[in-house]
C-alpha positions in Angstrom: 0.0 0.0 0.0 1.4 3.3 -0.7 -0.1 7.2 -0.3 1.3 10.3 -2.5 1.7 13.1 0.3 1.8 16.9 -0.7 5.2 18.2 1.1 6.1 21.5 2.0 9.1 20.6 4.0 6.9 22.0 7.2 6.4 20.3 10.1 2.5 19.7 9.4 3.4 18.0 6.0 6.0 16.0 8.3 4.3 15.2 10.9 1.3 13.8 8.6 3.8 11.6 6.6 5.0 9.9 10.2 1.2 9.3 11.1 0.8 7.6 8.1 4.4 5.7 7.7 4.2 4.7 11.3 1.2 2.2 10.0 3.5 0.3 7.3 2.1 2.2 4.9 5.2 3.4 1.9 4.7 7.2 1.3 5.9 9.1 -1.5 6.4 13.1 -0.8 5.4 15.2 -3.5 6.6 18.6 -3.5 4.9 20.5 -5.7 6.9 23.4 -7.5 5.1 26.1 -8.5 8.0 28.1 -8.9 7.0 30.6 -5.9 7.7 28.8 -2.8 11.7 29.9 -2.1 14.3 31.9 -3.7 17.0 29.1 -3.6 16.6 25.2 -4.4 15.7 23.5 -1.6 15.6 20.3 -2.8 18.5 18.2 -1.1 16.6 19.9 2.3 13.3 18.7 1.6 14.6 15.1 0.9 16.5 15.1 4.1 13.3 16.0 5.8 11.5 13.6 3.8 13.5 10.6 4.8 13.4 11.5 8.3 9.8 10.4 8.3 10.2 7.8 6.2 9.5 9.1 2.9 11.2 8.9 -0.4 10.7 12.5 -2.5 9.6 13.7 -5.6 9.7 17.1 -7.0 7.0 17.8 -9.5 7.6 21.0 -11.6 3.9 22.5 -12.5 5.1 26.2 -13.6 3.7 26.2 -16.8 0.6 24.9 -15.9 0.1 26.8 -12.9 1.0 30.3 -14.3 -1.1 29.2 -17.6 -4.2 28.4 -15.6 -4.3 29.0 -12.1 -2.4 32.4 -10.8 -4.1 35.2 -13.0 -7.6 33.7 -12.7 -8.2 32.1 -9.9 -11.8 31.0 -9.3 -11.8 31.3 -6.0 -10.0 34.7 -6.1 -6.9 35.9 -4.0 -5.8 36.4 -0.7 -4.3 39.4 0.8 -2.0 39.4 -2.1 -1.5 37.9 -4.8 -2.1 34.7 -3.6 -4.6 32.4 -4.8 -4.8 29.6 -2.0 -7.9 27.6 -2.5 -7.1 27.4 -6.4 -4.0 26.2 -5.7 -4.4 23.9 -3.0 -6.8 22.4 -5.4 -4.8 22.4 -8.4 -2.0 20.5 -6.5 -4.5 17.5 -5.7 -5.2 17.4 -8.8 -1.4 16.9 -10.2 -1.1 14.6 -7.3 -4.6 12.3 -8.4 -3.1 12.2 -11.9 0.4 11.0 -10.5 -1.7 8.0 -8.2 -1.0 5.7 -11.0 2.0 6.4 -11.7 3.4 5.3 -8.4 0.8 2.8 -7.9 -0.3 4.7 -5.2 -4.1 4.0 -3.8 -4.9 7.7 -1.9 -3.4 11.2 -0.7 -2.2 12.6 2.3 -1.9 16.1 3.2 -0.9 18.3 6.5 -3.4 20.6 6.0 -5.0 21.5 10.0 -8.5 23.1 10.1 -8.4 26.6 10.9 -4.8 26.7 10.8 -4.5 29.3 7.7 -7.3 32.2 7.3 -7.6 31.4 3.7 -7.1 28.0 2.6 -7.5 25.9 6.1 -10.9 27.1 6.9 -13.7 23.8 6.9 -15.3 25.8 4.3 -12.4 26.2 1.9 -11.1 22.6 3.1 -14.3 21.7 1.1 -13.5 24.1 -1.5 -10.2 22.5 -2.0 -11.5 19.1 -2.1 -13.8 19.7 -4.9 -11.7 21.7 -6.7 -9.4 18.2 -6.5 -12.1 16.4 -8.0 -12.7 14.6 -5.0 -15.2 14.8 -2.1 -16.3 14.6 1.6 -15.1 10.9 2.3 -12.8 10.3 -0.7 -9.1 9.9 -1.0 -7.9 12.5 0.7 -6.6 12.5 3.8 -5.7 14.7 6.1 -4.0 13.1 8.7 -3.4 15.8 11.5 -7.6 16.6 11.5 -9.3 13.7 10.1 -11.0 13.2 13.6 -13.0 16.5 12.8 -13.9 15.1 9.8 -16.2 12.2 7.8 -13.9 9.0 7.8 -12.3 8.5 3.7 -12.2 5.8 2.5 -8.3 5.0 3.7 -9.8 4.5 6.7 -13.8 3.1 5.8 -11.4 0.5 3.7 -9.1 -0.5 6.4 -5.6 0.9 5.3 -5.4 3.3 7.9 -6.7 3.2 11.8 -8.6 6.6 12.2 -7.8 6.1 16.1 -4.4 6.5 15.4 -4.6 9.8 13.9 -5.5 13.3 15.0 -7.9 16.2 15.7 -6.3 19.2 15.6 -7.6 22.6 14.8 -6.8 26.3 15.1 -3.5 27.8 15.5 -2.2 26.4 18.2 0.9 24.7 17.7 0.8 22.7 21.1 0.4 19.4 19.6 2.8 19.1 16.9 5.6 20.8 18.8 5.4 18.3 21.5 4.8 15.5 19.0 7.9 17.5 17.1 10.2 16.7 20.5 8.8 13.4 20.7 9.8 12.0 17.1 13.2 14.2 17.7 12.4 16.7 15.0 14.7 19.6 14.9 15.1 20.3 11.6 11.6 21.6 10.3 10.1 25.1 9.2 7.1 27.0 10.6 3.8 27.2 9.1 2.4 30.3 7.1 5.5 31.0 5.3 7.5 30.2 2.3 4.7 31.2 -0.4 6.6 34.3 -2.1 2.9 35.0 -3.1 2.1 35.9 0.1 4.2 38.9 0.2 3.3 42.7 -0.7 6.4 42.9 -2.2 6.6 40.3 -5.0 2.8 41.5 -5.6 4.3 44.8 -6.3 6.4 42.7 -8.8 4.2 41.3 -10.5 1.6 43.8 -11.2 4.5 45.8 -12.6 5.4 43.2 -15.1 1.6 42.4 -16.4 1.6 46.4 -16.6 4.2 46.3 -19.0 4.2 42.3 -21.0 3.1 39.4 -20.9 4.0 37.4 -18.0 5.6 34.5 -18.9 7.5 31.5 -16.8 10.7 32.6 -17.2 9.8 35.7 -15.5 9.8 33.7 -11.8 13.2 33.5 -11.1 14.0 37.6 -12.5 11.8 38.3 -10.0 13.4 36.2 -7.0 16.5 38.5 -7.3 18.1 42.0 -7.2 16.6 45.4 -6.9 14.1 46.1 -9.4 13.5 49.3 -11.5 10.9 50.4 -14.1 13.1 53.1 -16.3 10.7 55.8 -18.1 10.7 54.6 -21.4 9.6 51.1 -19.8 12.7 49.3 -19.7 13.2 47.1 -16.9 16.3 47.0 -14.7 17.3 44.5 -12.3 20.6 45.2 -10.7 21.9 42.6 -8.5 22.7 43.1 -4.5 25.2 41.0 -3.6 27.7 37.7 -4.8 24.5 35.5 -4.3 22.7 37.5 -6.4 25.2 38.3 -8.9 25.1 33.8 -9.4 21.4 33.7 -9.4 21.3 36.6 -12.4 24.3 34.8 -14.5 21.9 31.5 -14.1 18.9 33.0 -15.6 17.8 32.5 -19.2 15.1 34.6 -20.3 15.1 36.2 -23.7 13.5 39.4 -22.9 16.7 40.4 -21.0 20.2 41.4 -22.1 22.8 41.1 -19.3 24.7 44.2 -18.3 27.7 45.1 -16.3 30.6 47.8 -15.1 33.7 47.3 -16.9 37.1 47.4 -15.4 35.9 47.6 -11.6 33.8 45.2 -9.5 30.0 45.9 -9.3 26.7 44.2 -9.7 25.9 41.9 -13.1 22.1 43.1 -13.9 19.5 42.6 -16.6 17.9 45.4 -19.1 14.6 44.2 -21.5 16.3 43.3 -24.6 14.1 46.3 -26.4 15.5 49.4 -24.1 15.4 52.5 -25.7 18.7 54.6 -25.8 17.8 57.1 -23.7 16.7 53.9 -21.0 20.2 52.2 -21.4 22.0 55.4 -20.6 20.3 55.5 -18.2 20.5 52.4 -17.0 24.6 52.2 -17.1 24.4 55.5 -14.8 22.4 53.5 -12.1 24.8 50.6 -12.7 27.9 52.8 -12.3 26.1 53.8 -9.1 26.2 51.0 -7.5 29.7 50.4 -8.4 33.0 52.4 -6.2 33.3 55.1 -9.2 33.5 58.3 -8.6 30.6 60.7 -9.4 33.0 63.1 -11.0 34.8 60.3 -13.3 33.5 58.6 -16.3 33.2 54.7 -16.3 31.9 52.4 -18.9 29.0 49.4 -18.5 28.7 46.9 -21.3 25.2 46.0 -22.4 24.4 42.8 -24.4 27.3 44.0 -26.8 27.3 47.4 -26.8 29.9 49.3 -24.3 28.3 53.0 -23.1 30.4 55.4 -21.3 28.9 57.8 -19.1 29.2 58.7 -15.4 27.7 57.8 -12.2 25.0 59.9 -10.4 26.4 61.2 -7.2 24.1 59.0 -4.7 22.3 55.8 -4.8 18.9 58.1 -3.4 18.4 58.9 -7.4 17.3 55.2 -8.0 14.7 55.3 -5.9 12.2 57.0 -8.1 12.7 54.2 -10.5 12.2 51.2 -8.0 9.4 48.9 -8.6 8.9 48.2 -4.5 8.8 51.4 -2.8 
């Protein structure tokens, strides 16, 4: 017997795995890339959190899907953000009831808690979710860490799991699964709520600002995981690295609407310009650059863009880049 578990890499998802493992049952963890949940890969961390409850890991790569279907119209709407939670809760059962067969798998687990999340943990949108999955009241989901508040599925109306040995939690209170947490000897695990770069005002910001300007496209995730990001006004867009990590994450990316750009002759940040920038917008652009390098506002310096080299100065302090920033 063997269940497909969606897994963040939190302690819910964890702790729902272990409830189900501890009853001889094999468990796959699906994690479920979306391409929003962390700026760096977190794979080899989510495996070693998957085999500590027993669980062998896949990672499922859904960004096309997901951006073509789900994140600009949700029909369940957004959250505070940009975040539409019930969609793609739902969406992610889905993927995971296509995938049952694949790993000769007979139902799904999840960590989910009711009431643990305003928007997608509620019993209402619990329901929501389930339907969205295809599925229903007393189907093939399970959800471990609650299913005491809820109608018994058939995992445990069919005998492959003993509902007494799972849980009723609900709310926000993480009493339970940090005790359980100390019990197992869990240390390594994240907190709920987080990790959804969705969630954040921030990244909305981002993405408004590119579907202001183009087409969003899923290339366009990992641009906007990185540097400091600046609309110029003849709509060019400028992403100028902060730091070493960055500079690596920028030099990774391929995306064809962006030429890379960089100081020549004196160490600064590597950075990104749309491919169609203006003149006046990539002058512009290698001043900003140049300003975030150490030369001087009174001495030329040079910033090579795609193929071209432009020679112009700096401005005298980083405060004029501010107008231009995408996140105030």
């Amino acid at each position: 017997m063997r269940a497909l578990a969606l897994f963040s890499g939190g302690l819910d998802s964890m702790l729902s795995i272990k409830l189900i493992t501890d009853q001889g049952i094999d468990v796959t963890a699906l994690h479920i890339d979306m391409g929003f949940g962390a700026t760096k890969d977190r794979r080899e961390i989510l495996k070693k959190r998957a085999a500590m409850v027993g669980a062998d890991l896949e990672v499922v790569n859904i960004r096309e899907q997901f951006v073509r279907e789900i994140l600009f119209d949700p029909k369940y709407g957004y959250g505070k953000h940009f975040n539409p939670c019930i969609d793609c809760h739902g969406n992610m059962f889905r993927v995971a009831k296509g995938l049952l067969p694949k790993y000769d798998a007979s139902f799904i687990i999840t960590g989910e808690v009711v009431g643990q999340r305003p928007m997608s943990q509620r019993a209402d949108a619990i329901r929501n979710v389930t339907r969205l999955a295809g599925d229903e009241e007393g189907g093939i989901i399970l959800r471990p860490m609650s299913a005491k508040l809820m109608k018994p599925t058939i995992p445990e109306k069919e005998g492959w799991v003993d509902r007494e040995k799972l849980l009723g939690i609900e709310g926000r209170n993480r009493e339970v699964q940090l005790r359980l947490a100390k019990e197992y000897g869990f240390e390594d695990y994240e907190s709920p709520g987080g990790g959804c770069l969705l969630t954040e005002a921030s990244f909305e910001q981002k993405i408004k600002d590119v579907i202001a300007h183009e087409e969003f496209t899923v290339a366009d995730i990992d641009v906007l995981k990185v540097g400091r990001h600046l609309r110029l006004p003849d709509g060019a867009k400028l992403v100028i690295g902060r730091n070493k990590e960055d500079n690596e994450a920028i030099r990774a990316i391929e995306n064809d609407k962006f030429v890379f750009a960089r100081a020549n002759d004196i160490p600064g940040p590597l950075s990104l310009l749309s491919k169609n920038a203006t003149d006046a917008d990539k002058t512009l652009a290698a001043r900003l650059i140049l300003t975030y390098t150490k030369t001087p506002a009174d001495q030329e310096g040079s910033v090579t863009i795609a193929d071209e080299v432009i020679c112009t100065k700096p401005f005298e302090s980083k405060s004029v880049a501010q107008q231009y920033f995408v996140v105030k």
